[in-house]
C-alpha positions in Angstrom: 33.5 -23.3 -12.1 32.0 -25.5 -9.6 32.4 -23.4 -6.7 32.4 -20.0 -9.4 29.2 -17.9 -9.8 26.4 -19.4 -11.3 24.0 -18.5 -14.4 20.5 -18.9 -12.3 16.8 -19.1 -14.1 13.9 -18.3 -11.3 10.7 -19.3 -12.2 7.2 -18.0 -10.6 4.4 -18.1 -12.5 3.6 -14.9 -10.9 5.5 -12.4 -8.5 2.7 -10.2 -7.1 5.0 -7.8 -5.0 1.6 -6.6 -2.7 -0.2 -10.1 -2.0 1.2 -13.2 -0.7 5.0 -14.9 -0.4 5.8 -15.2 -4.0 6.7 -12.0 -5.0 8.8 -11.5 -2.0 10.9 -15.2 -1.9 11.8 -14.0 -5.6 12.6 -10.3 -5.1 14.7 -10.8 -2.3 16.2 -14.1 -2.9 17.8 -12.8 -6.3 18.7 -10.0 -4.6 20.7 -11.8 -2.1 22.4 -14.1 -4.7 23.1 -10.9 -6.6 25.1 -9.8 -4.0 27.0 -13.1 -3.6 28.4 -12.8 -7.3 26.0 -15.2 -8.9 24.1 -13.9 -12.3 20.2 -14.1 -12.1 17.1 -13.6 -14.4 13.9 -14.1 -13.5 11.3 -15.3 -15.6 7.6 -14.6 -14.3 3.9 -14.2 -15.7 2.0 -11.7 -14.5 1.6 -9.8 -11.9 5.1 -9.5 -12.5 7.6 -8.7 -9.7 9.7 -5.6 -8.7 13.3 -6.5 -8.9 16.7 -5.0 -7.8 18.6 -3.5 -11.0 21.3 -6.3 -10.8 18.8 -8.8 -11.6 17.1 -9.1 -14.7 13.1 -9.8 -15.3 12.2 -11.5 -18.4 8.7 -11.5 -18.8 6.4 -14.4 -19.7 3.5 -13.2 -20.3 -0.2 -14.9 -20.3 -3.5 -13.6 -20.8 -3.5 -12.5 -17.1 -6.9 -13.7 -17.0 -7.4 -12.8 -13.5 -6.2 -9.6 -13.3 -7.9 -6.7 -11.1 -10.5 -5.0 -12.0 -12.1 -7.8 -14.2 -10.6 -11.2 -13.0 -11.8 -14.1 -14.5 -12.2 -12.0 -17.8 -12.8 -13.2 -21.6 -9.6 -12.3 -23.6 -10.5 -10.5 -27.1 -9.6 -13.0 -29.8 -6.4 -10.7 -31.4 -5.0 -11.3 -27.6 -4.4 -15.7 -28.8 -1.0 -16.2 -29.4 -0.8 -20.1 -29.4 -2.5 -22.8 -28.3 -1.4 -22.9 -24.6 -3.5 -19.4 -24.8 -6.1 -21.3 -26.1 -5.9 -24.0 -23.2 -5.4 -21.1 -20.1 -9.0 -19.8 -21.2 -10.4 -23.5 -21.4 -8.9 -24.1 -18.4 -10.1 -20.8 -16.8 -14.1 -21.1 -18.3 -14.7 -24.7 -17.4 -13.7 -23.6 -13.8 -9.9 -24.8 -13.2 -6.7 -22.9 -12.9 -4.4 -22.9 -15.5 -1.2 -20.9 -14.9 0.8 -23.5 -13.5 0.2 -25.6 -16.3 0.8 -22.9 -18.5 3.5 -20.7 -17.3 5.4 -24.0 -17.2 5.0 -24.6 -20.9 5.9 -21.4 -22.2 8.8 -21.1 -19.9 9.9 -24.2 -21.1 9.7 -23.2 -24.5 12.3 -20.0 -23.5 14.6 -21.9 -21.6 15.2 -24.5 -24.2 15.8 -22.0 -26.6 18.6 -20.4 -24.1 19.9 -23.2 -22.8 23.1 -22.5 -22.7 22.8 -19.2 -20.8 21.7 -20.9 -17.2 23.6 -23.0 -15.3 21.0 -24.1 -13.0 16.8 -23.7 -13.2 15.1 -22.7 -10.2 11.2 -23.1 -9.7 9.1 -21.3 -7.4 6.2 -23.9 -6.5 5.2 -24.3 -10.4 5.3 -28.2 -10.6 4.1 -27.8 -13.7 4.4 -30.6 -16.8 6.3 -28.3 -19.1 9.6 -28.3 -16.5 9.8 -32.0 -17.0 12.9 -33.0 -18.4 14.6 -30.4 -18.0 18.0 -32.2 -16.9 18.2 -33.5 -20.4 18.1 -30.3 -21.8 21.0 -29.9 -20.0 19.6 -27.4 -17.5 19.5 -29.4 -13.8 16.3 -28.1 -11.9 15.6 -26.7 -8.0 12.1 -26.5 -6.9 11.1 -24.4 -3.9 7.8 -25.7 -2.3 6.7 -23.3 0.2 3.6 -26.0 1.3 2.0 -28.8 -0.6 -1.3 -26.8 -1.5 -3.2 -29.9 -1.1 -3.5 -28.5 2.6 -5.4 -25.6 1.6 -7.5 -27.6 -0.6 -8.1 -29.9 1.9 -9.5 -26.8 4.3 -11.5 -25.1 1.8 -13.2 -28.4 0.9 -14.2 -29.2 4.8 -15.6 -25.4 4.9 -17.2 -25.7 1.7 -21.0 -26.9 1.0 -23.2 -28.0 -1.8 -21.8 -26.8 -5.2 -19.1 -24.8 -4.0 -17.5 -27.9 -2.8 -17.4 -29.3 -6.8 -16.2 -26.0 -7.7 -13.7 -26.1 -5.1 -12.4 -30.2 -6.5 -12.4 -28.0 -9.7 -10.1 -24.8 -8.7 -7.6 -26.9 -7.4 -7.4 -30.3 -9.9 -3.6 -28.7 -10.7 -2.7 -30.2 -8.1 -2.8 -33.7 -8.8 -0.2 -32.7 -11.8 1.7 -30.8 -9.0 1.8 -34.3 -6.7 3.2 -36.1 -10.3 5.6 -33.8 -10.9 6.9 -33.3 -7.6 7.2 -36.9 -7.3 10.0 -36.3 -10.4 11.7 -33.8 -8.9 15.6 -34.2 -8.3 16.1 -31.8 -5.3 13.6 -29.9 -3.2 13.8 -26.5 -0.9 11.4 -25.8 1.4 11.2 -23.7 4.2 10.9 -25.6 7.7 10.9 -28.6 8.9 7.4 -28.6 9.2 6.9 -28.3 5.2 9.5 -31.0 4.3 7.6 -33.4 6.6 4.2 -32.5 4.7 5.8 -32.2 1.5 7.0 -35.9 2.5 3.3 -37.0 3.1 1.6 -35.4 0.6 3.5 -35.5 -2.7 5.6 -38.5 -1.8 8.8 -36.6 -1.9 11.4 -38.6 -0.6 13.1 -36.9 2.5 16.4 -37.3 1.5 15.7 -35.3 -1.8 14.5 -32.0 0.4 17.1 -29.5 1.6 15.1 -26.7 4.8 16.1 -23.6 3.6 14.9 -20.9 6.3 13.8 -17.2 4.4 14.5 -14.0 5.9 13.7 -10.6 6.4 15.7 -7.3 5.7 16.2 -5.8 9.0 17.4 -3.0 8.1 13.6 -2.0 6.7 11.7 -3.8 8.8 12.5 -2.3 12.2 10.6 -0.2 15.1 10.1 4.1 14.2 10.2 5.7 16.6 8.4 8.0 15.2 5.6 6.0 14.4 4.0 5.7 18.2 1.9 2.6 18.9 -1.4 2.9 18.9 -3.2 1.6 21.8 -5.6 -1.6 21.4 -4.4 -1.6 17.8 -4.4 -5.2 16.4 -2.6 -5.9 12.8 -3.0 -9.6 11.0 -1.4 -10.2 7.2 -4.1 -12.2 4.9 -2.9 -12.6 1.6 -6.3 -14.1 0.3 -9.7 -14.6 1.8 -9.4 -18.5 2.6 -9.6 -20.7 5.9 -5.9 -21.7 5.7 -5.8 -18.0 7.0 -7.3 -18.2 10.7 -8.7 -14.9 9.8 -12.9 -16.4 11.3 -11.6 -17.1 14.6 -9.3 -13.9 15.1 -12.7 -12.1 14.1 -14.5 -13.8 16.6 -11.2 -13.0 18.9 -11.5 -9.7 18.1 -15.6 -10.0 19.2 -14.7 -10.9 22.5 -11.9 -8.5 23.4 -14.6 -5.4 22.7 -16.8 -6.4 25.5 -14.3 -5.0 27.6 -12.0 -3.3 25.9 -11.4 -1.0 22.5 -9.5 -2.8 20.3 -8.7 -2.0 16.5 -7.7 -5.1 14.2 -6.1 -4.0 10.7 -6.1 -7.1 8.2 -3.2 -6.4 5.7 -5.7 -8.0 3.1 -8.7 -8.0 1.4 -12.1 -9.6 1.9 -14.4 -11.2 -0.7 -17.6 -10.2 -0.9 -20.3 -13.1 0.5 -17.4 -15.1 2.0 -17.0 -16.4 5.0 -14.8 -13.6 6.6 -17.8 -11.2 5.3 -20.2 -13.2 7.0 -18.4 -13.0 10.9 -18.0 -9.7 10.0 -21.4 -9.4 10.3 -22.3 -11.9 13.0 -20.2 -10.2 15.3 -21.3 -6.8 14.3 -17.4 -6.0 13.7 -18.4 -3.2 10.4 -16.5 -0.3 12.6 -13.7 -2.4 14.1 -12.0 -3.8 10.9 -10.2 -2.3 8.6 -8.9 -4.0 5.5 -6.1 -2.4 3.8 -5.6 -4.1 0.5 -2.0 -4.3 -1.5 0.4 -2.6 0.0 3.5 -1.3 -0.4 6.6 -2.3 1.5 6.9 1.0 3.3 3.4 1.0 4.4 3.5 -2.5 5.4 6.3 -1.2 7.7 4.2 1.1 9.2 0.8 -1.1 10.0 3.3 -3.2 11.7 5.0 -0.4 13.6 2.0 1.4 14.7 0.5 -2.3 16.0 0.5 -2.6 20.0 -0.2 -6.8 18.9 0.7 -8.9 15.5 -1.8 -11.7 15.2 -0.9 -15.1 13.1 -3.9 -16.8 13.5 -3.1 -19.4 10.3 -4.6 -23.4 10.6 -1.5 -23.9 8.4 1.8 -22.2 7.6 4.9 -23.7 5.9 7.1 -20.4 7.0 5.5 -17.8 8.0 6.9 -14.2 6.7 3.8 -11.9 8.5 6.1 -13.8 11.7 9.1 -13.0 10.7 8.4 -9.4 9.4 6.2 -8.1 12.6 9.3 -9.3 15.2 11.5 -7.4 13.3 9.7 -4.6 13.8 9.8 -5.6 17.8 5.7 -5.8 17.7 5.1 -8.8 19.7 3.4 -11.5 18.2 0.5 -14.3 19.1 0.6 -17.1 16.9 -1.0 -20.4 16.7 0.9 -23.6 17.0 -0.4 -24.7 13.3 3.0 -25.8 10.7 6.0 -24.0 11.1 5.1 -21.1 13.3 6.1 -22.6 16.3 9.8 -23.1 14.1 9.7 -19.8 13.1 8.4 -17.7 16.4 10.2 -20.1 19.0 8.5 -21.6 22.1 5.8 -20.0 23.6 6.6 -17.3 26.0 10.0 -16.8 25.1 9.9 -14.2 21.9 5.5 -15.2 20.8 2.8 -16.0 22.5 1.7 -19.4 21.1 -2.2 -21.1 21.0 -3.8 -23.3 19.3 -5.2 -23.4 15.8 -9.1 -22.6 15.3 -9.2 -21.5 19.0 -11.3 -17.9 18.9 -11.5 -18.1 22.7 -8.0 -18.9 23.1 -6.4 -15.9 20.5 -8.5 -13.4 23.0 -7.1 -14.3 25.8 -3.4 -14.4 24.6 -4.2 -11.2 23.1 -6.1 -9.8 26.3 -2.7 -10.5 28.0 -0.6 -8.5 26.0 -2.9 -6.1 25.6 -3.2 -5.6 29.7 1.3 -6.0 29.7 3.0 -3.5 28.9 6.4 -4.8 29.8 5.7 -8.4 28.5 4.5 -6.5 25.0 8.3 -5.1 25.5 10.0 -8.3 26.3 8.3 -10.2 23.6 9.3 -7.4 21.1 12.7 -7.1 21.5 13.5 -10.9 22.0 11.3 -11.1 18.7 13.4 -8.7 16.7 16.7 -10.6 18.4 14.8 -14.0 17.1 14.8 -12.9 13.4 18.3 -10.6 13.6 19.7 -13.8 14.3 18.0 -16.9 12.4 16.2 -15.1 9.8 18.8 -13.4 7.0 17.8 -13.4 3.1 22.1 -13.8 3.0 22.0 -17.3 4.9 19.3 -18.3 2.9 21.0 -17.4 -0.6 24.1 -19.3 0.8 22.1 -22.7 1.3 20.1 -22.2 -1.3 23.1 -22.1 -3.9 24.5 -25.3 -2.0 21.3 -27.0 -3.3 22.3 -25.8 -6.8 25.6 -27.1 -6.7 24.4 -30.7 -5.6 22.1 -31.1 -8.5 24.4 -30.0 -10.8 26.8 -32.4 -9.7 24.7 -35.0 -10.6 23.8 -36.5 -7.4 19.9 -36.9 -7.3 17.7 -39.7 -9.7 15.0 -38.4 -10.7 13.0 -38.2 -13.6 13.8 -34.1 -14.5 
């Protein structure tokens, strides 16, 4: 059985499939080891994911206590289960986040009671106590870390003042159990180089213990229409949440430049909260009529704001991968980036398929954008070698196929470590 299909567990503590990477990673990398023969169930809280039919969802379900339209709501007191209900709500009210703590428990609780039906457990960036000792349980664990999220604590700490800054240290104390657990952990994937190197310096993960497992993207969706024309000075950006990690204050300032001489439209593939500091440029630079902020959205019409984009901006101070890259060259729409993490991995050297600039540089997005913008034929050079770029480095396939060669090393017993 050792090079036969495997019995998989993949763990995310929640699969949103319209906001950020997690709900992607796990819908299309059980997918993709679906179609190499292996069995897969996926166990996720909520916002739980949309999978293919040949993988099957087994729900773990918390009090989803941040769920639209009331997040950060009080559950009724028939909604308690157990006491780790009891601690997600204590967790949640004194200003903490609780679901990686949580989720980890009560998926902990299912797998030992199934042992015997997984070969291998795979976590999705929980690093959560409950999946400690999981090895002698008999069920040998995989963690993907995307990025150590001490990186965006560490940037929403420097942008944040007075109390917000202790409400901040608050949000993100699940980290410090993240950095123990990971320390335990008996084999790591993450996504670039980039990542392993700060998953290295941050959580004291050994490099030898981390396997780079570049994602993908399904070409076959995400691809130029030609019926969907571009639309001229149209800008398109991906922000999965209102934070500085993001870029998303010095694209906007970017964005205030380019309209003293031009008309330029920038569509954020996001949302913005209310009082933030995204809200705030917005209104500095007078930008109310030149933003427009999408919110969730489907696949298909995530395929189209990219299509219909003249230029895809990446404008992150951090990436460990970078998917908004990946996606927006496979639909040919040429692409600035910054040179922040993994980007410059993932979009190749500047000039060749992506323009590159650095982080936190306003001045410096305009011009590279101005360029494009004023190129025609370099916005169709830049396209097609982009959607060559991802045809060939960036397949869900490839990634399965490592990604199982990770299993199989951890099930042969290989790694010391305390899971």
């Amino acid at each position: 059985m050792e090079d036969g299909p495997l019995r998989v567990a993949l763990l995310t503590y929640r699969g949103n499939p319209f906001c950020g990477g997690q709900g992607v990673y796990v819908r299309q990398l059980s997918r993709a080891l679906s179609d190499l023969g292996h069995h897969v169930e996926v166990f996720a809280g909520q916002p739980y994911p949309e999978l293919v039919d040949a993988v099957t969802l087994t729900p773990v379900p918390s009090l989803d206590l941040y769920r639209e339209p009331d997040p950060f709501r009080w559950p009724a007191l028939r909604e308690y289960r157990d006491l780790v209900d009891v601690l997600e709500t204590a967790t949640m009210v004194t200003g903490g986040f609780p679901e990686p703590l949580t989720f980890s428990l009560r998926a902990r609780r299912l797998l030992a009671a199934h042992r015997h039906r997984f070969d291998v457990v795979h976590d999705n960036q929980t690093l959560g106590y409950g999946l400690l000792g999981l090895g002698r349980l008999g069920l040998p664990l995989v963690t993907t870390i995307h990025h150590p999220i001490q990186i965006d604590r560490q940037l929403e700490l420097a942008a944040a003042t007075g109390l917000r800054r202790w409400s901040k240290r608050r949000w993100y104390a699940f980290t410090r159990m993240q950095r123990r657990v990971a320390r335990r952990l008996p084999r790591v994937v993450t996504v670039s180089e980039a990542s392993r190197q700060q998953i290295t310096t941050h959580l004291s993960v050994p490099p030898d213990r981390i396997d780079v497992v570049p994602i993908g993207v399904d070409t076959d969706r995400f691809r130029a229409d030609p019926a969907t024309p571009r639309v001229p000075g149209r800008l398109v950006t991906t922000a999965s949440a209102d934070v500085p990690l993001k870029g998303l204050v010095p694209l906007l300032e970017a964005v205030a430049k380019l309209r003293t001489e031009r008309q330029v439209e920038l569509v954020v593939v996001g949302s913005t909260r209310p009082g933030g500091a995204v809200a705030a440029a917005m209104r500095r630079y007078d930008l109310g009529g030149a933003v427009r902020f999408t919110g969730r959205l489907s696949e298909t019409a995530l395929i189209g704001e990219l299509a219909s984009a003249e230029v895809a901006v990446v404008p992150s101070l951090f990436e460990g991968f970078s998917l908004p890259v990946v996606e927006a060259m496979a639909c040919a729409t040429p692409v600035v980036a910054t040179t922040a993490g993994a980007l410059p991995e993932v979009a190749g050297p500047d000039g060749e398929a992506a323009l590159l600039v650095p982080p936190g540089d306003g001045s410096a997005l305009a011009a590279a954008i101005g360029r494009l913008l004023d190129d025609p034929p370099l916005r169709q050079r830049l396209g097609a070698a982009g959607r060559a770029r991802v045809t060939a480095s960036f397949s869900w396939r490839a990634a399965a196929a490592r990604t199982v060669s990770s299993y199989r090393r951890v099930r042969a017993g290989r790694e010391v470590a305390g899971c």
